[in-house]
Residue frames as a rotation matrix with the C-alpha (Angstrom) as fourth column:
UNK 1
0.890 0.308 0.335 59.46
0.245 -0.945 0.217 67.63
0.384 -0.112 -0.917 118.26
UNK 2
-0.291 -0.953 -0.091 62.85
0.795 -0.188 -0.576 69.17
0.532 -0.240 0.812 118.82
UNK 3
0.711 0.478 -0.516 62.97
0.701 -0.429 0.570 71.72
0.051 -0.767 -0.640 122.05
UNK 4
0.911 -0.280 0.303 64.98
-0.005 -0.742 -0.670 74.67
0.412 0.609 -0.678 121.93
UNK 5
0.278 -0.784 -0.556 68.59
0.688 0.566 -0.454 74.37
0.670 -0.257 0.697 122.54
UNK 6
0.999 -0.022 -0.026 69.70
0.015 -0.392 0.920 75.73
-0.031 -0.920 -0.391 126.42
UNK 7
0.655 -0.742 0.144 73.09
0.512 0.576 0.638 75.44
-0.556 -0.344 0.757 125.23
UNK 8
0.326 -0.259 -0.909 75.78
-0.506 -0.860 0.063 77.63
-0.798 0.439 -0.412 123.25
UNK 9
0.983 -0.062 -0.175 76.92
-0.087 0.680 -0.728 76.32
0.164 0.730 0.663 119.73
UNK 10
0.211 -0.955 0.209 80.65
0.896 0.275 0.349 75.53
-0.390 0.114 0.914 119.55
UNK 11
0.441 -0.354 -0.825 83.10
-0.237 -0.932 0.273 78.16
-0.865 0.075 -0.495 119.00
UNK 12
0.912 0.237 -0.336 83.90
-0.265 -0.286 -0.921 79.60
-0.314 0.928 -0.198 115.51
UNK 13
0.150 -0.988 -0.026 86.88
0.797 0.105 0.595 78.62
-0.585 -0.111 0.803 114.09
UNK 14
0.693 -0.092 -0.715 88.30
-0.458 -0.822 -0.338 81.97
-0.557 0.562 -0.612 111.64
UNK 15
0.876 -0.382 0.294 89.76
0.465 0.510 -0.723 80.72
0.126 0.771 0.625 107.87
UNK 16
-0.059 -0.989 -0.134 93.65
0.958 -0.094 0.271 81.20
-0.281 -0.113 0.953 107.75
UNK 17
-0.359 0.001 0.933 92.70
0.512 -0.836 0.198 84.83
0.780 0.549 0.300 105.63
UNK 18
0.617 0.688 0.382 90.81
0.271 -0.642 0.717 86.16
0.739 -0.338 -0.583 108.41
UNK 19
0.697 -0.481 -0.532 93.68
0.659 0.137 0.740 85.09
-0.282 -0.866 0.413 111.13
UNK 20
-0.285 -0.954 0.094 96.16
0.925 -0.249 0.286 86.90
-0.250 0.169 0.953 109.23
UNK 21
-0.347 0.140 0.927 94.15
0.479 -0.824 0.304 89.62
0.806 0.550 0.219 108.26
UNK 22
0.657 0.750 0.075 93.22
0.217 -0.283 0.934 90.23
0.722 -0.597 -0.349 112.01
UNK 23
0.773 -0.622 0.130 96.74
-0.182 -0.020 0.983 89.50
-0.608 -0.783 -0.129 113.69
UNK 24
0.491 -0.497 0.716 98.87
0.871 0.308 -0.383 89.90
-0.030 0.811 0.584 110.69
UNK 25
0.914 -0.221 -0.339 101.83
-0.154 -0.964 0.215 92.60
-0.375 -0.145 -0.916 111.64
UNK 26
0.236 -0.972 -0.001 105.65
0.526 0.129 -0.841 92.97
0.817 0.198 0.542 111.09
UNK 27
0.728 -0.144 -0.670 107.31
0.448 -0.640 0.624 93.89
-0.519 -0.755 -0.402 114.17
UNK 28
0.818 -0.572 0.066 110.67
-0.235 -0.437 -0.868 95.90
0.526 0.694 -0.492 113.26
UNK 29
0.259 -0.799 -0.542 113.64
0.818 0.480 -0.317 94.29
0.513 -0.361 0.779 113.87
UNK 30
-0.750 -0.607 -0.263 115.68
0.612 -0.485 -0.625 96.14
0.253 -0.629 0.735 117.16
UNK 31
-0.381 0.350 0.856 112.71
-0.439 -0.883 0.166 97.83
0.814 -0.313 0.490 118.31
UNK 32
-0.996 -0.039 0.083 111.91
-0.091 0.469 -0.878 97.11
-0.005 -0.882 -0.471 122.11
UNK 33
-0.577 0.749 0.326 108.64
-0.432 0.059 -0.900 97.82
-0.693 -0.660 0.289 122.17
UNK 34
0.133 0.806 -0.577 107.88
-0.985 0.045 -0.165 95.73
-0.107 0.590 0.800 119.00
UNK 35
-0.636 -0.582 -0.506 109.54
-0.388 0.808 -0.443 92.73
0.667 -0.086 -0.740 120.45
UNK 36
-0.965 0.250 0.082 107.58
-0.009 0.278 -0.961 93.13
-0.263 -0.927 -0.266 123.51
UNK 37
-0.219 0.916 -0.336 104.59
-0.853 -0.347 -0.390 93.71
-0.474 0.201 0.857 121.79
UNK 38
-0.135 0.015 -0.991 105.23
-0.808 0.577 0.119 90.78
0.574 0.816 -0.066 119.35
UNK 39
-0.802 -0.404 -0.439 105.39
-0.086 0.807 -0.585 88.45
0.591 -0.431 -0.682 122.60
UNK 40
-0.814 0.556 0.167 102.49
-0.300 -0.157 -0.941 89.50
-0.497 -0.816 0.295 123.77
UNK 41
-0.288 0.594 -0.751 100.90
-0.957 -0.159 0.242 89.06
0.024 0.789 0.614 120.78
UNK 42
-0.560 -0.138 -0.817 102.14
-0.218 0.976 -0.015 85.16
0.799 0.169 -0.577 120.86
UNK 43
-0.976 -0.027 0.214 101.09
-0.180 0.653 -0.736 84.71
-0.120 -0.757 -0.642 124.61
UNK 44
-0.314 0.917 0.245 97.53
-0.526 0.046 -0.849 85.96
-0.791 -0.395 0.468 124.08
UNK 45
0.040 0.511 -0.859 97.04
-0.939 0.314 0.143 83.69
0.342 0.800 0.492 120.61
UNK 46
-0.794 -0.467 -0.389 98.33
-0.270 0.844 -0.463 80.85
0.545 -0.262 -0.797 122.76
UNK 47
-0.889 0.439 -0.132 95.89
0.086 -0.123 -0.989 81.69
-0.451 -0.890 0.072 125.80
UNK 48
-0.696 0.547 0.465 93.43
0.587 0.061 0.807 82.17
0.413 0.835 -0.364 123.05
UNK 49
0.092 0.079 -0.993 92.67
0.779 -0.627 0.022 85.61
-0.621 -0.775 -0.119 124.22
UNK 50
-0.140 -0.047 0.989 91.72
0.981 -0.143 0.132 86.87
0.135 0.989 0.066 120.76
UNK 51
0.784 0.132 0.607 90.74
0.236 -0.967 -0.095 90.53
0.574 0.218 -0.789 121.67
UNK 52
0.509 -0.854 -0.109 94.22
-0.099 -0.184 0.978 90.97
-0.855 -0.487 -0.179 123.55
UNK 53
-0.162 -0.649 0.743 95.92
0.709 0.447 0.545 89.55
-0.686 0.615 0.388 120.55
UNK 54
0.233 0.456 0.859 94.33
0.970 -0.172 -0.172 91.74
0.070 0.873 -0.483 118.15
UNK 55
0.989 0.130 0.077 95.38
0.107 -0.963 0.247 94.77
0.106 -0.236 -0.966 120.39
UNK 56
0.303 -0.904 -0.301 98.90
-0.280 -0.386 0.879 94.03
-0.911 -0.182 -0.370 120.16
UNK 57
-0.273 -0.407 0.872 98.82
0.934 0.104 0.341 93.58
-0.229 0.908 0.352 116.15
UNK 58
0.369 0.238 0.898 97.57
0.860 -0.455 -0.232 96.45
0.354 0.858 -0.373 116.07
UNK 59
0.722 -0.531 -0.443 99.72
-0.003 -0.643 0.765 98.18
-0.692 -0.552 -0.466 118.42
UNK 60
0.130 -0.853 0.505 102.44
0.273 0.520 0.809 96.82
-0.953 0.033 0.301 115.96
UNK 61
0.031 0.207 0.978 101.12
1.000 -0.010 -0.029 97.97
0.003 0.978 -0.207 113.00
UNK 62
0.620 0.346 0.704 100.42
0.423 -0.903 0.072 101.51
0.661 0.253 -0.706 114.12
UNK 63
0.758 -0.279 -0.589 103.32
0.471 -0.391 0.791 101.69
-0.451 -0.877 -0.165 116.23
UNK 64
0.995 -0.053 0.087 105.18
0.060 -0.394 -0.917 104.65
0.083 0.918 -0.388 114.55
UNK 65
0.362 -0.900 0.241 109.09
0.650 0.429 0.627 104.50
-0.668 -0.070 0.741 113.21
UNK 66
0.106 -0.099 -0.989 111.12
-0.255 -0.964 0.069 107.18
-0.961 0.245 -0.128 111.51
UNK 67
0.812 0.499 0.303 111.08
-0.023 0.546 -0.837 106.47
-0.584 0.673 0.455 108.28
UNK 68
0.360 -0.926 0.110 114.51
0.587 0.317 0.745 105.28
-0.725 -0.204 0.658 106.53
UNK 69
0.221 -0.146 -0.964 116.15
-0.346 -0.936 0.063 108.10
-0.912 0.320 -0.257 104.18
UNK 70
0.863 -0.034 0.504 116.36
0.479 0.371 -0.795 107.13
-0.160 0.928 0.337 100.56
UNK 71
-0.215 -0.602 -0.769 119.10
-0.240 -0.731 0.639 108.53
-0.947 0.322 0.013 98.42
């Protein structure tokens, strides 16, 4: 007879598609606040501090730049 388990299961790992598709940005080169944003990004994937991380890819992604004139 097996008793019910009083314990949590191991944490998920997330396939390589999901990591990139969750914390997958480009900062722009010479912007401050997408440098600073990009380092944060690193500390909190380090600290594994996945809903911090996710708020500074997507600070990065949606942080807005003028856009570059064509000719």
């Amino acid at each position: 007879m097996t008793e019910p388990r009083t314990y949590p299961l191991p944490a998920v790992e997330l396939a390589a598609f999901m990591e990139d598709y969750l914390y997958g940005c480009a900062p722009v080169a010479g912007c401050g606040v997408c440098t600073a944003l990009a380092a944060e990004l690193a500390r909190a994937r380090e600290a594994k501090e996945y809903g911090e991380a996710y708020d500074a890819a997507a600070e990065i992604r949606n942080h807005p730049h003028p856009a570059k004139k064509q000719r």
